[in-house]
C-alpha positions as CSV (number, residue, x, y, z in Angstrom):
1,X,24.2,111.7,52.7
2,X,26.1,108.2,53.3
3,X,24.7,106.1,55.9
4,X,27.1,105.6,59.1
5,X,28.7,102.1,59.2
6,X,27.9,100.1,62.1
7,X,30.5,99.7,64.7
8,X,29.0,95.9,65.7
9,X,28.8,93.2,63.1
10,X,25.0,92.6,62.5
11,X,22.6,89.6,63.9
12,X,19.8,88.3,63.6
13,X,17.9,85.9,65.7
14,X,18.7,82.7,63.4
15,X,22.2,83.4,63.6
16,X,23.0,81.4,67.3
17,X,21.4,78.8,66.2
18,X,23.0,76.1,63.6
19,X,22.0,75.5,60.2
20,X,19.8,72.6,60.2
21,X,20.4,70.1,57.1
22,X,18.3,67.5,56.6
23,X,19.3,64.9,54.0
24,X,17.3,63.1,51.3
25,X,17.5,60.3,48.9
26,X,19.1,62.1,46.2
27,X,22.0,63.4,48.4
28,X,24.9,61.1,46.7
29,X,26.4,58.6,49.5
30,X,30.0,57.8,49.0
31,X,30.1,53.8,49.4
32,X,33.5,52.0,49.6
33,X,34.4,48.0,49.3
34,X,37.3,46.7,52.1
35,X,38.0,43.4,53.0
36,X,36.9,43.4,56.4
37,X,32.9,44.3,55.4
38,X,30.7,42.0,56.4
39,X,28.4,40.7,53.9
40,X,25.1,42.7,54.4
41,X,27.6,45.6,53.8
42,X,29.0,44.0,50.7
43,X,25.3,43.6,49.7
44,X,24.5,47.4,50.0
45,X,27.3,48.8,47.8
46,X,26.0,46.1,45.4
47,X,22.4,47.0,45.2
48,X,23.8,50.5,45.6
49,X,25.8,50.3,42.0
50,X,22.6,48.5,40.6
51,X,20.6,51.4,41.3
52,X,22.8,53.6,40.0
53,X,23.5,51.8,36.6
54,X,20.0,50.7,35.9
55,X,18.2,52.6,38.6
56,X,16.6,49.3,39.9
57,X,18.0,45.9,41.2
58,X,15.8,43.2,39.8
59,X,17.5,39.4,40.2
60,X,16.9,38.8,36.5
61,X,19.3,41.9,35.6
62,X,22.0,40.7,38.1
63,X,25.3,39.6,37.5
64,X,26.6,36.3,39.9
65,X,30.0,36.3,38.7
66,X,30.5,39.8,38.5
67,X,29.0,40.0,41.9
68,X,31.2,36.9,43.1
69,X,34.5,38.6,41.7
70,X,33.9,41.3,43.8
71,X,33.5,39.8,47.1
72,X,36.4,37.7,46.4
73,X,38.8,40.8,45.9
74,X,39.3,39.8,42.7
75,X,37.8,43.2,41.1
76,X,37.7,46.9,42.9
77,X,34.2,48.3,43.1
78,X,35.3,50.4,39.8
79,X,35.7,47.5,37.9
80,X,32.7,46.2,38.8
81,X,30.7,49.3,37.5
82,X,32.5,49.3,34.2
83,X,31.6,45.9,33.7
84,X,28.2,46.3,34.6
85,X,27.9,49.1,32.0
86,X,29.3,47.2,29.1
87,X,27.0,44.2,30.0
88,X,24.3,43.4,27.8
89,X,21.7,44.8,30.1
């Protein structure tokens, strides 16, 4: 014998209430480079392509001109990354 289908949708006590997402260091963070950052923003996507290249940001494995180019507008953030991953380092 078949069960009767319901003639409600079914609930539950967790459904009125919204999922709650908490976010952690390994959810990816989209980062972007405009002219009209300031510099400690510049500074984070920096450190932020470091860490993601290397997975650190040690001032011996930096890159001044590369960095330099990049604040000037003279390279887009992708540019940046590709050069960082053919450097020596």
């Amino acid at each position: 014998m078949a069960l009767p289908l319901l003639k409600y949708a079914p609930t539950t006590q967790n459904s009125r209430v919204d999922p709650l997402r908490v976010g952690s260091d390994e959810d990816p963070k989209a980062v972007s480079m405009d002219k009209a950052m300031d510099r400690e923003d510049q500074n984070f996507v920096i450190e932020a392509a470091y860490r993601q290249i290397f997975f650190h940001a040690f001032k011996v494995d930096r890159d001044r001109t590369l960095e330099c180019q990049l604040r000037d507008g003279q390279i887009t953030v992708r540019d940046f990354i590709r050069s960082l991953c053919l450097s020596d380092t």
